[in-house]
C-alpha positions in Angstrom: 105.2 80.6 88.4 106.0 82.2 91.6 108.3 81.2 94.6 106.8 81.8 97.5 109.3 82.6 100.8 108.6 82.8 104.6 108.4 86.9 103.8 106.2 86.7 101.0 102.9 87.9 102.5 100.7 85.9 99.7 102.7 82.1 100.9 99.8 79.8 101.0 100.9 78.8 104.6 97.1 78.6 106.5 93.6 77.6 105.9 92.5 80.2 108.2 92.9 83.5 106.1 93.1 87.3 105.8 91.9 87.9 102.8 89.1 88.0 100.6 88.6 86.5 97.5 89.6 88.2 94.5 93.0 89.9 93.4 94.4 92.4 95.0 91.9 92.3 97.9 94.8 91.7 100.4 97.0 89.1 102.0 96.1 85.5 101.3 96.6 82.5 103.1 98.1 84.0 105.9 96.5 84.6 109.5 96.3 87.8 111.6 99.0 86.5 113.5 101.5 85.4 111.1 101.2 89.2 109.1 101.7 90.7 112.4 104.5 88.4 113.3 106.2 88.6 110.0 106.2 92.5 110.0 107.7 92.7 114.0 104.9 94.7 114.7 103.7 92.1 117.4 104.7 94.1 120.7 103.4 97.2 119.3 99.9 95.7 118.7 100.1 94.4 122.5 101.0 98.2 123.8 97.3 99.0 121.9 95.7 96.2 123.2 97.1 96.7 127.2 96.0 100.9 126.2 92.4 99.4 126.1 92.9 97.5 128.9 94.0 99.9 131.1 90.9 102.2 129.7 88.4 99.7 130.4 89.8 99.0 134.0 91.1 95.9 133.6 89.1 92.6 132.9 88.1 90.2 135.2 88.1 86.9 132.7 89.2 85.6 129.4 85.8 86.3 128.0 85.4 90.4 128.7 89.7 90.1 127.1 88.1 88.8 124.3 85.3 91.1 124.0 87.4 94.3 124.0 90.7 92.6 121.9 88.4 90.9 119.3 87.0 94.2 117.7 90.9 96.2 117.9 92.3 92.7 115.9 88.9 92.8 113.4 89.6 96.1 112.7 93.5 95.9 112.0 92.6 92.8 110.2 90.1 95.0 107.9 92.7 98.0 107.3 94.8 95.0 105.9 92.6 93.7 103.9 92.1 96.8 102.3 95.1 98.4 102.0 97.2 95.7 101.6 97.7 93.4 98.7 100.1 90.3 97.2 102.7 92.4 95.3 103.7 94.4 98.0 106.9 94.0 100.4 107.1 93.3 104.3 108.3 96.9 105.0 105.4 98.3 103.1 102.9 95.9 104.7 104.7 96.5 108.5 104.1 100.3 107.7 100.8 100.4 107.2 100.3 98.2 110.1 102.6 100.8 112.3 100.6 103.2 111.2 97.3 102.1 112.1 98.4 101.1 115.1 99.8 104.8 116.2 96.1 105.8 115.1 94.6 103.4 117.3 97.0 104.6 120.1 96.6 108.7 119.5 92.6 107.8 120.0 93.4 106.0 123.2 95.8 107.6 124.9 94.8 111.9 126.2 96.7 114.4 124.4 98.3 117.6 126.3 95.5 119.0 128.0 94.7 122.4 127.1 94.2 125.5 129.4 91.3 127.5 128.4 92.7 130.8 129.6 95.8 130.7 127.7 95.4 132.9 124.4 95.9 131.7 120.6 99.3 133.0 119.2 
C-alpha cells in the first residue's frame, strides 16, 4: 500500500474532487484549490483572473465575478484532469499548471502591435 503525504496530489483529503473516475484520469480527492495551493501557483492564477477583469471592465457584484472566474477555473480544472494523473510529482503537476496559465495570459493580454508599413526582413 501507499503512503500518502500533504504533496501527494492523489491524498484522499476532500469529498469535493478533481478528478474523474478511472485511473489515470487525473488528481483525486483533491479540490481546485488545494492543487493550486499545493503547486504555489495561487497568485499566478489570480494575475489571469484580475487580466479578465480588467478586460471585462470591472464587475459590479459577486455574481458577474463569478460568471467570468467560473469558466477560467473550469477550464484549468479540465487541463488538469487531462493532463495530469496520480503518479506524477508536484513540480510536474505546478508546470503544467504554469503553463496553462501563461496560455491563458498570452490570449488576454495584446502582443507588440505591429506597423503595417514596416517591411518583412
Amino acid at each position: 500500500m501507499t503512503e500518502t503525504t500533504a504533496d501527494d496530489p492523489c491524498n484522499e483529503s476532500s469529498d469535493n474532487s478533481v478528478s474523474s473516475s478511472g485511473a489515470g484520469t487525473g488528481i483525486t480527492k483533491r479540490t481546485l484549490e488545494e492543487v493550486v495551493t499545493m503547486t504555489g501557483e495561487l497568485e499566478h492564477l489570480n494575475e489571469l483572473v484580475l487580466l479578465h477583469v480588467e478586460k471585462s471592465g470591472g464587475f459590479s457584484g459577486t455574481s458577474l465575478y463569478f460568471m467570468l472566474v467560473t469558466p477560467i477555473l473550469d477550464q484549468l480544472e479540465n487541463e488538469i484532469r487531462s493532463r495530469c494523473s496520480c503518479d506524477m510529482t508536484t513540480d510536474a503537476i505546478k508546470e503544467i499548471i504554469h503553463g496553462w496559465i501563461d496560455q491563458q495570459i498570452a490570449r488576454v493580454t495584446p502582443g507588440p502591435e505591429k506597423n503595417p508599413d514596416e517591411k518583412k526582413l
